[in-house]
C-alpha positions as CSV (number, residue, x, y, z in Angstrom):
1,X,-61.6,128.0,16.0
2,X,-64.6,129.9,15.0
3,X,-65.9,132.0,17.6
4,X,-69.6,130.5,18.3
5,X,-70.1,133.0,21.3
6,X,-72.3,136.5,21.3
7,X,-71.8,139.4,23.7
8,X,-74.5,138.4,25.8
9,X,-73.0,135.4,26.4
10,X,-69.4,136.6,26.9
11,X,-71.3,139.4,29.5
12,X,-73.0,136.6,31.9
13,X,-70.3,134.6,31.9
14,X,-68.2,137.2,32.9
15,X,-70.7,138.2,35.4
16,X,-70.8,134.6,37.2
17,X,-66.8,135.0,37.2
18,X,-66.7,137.3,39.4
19,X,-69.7,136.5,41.6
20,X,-68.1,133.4,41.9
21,X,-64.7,135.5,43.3
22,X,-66.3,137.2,45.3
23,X,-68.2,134.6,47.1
24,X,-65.0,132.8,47.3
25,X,-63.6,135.9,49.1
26,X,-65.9,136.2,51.2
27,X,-65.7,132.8,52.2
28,X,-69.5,132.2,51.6
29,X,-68.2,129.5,49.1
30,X,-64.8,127.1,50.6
31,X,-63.3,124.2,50.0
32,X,-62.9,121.7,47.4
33,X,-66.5,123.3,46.1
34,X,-64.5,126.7,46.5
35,X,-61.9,125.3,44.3
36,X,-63.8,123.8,41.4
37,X,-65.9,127.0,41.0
38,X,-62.6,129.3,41.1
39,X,-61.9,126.9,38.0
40,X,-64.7,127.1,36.5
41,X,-65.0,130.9,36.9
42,X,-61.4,130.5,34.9
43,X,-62.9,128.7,32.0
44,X,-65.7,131.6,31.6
45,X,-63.3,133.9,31.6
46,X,-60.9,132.1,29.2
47,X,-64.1,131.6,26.9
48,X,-65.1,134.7,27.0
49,X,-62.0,136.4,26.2
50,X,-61.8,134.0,22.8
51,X,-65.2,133.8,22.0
52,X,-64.9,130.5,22.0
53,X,-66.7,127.5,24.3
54,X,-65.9,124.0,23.1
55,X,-69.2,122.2,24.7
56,X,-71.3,124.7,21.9
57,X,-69.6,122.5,19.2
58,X,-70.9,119.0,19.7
59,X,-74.3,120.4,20.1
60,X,-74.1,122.8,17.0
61,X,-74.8,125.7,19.4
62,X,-74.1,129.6,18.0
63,X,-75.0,132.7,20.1
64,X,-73.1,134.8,17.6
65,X,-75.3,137.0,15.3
66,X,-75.8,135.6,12.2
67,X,-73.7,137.5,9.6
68,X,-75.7,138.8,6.3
């Protein structure tokens, strides 16, 4: 896997991650809908960690820095 994510990327992902927790914590957010954004704050973690998002690759979609 070649990573096709910047920093920029990795940072707002991580970002919604946790605002996502901490809705969920708060209970502002519940539920099934509670659930499948828990998940989905997973999956930008998991991306961000490996610099690595899967639904870039279909679309031909870098936010890397081009290397010289």
């Amino acid at each position: 896997m070649k990573p096709n994510m910047g920093s920029t990327d990795k940072i707002i992902r991580i970002i919604l991650a946790i605002v996502i927790v901490g809705l969920f914590l708060t209970h502002v957010i519940s539920g099934t809908l509670g659930i499948i954004l828990l998940v989905l704050a997973g999956i930008f973690v998991l991306t961000s960690f490996i610099s690595f998002c899967p639904l870039y690759l279909p679309f031909g979609i870098s936010t890397c820095k081009k290397e010289k």
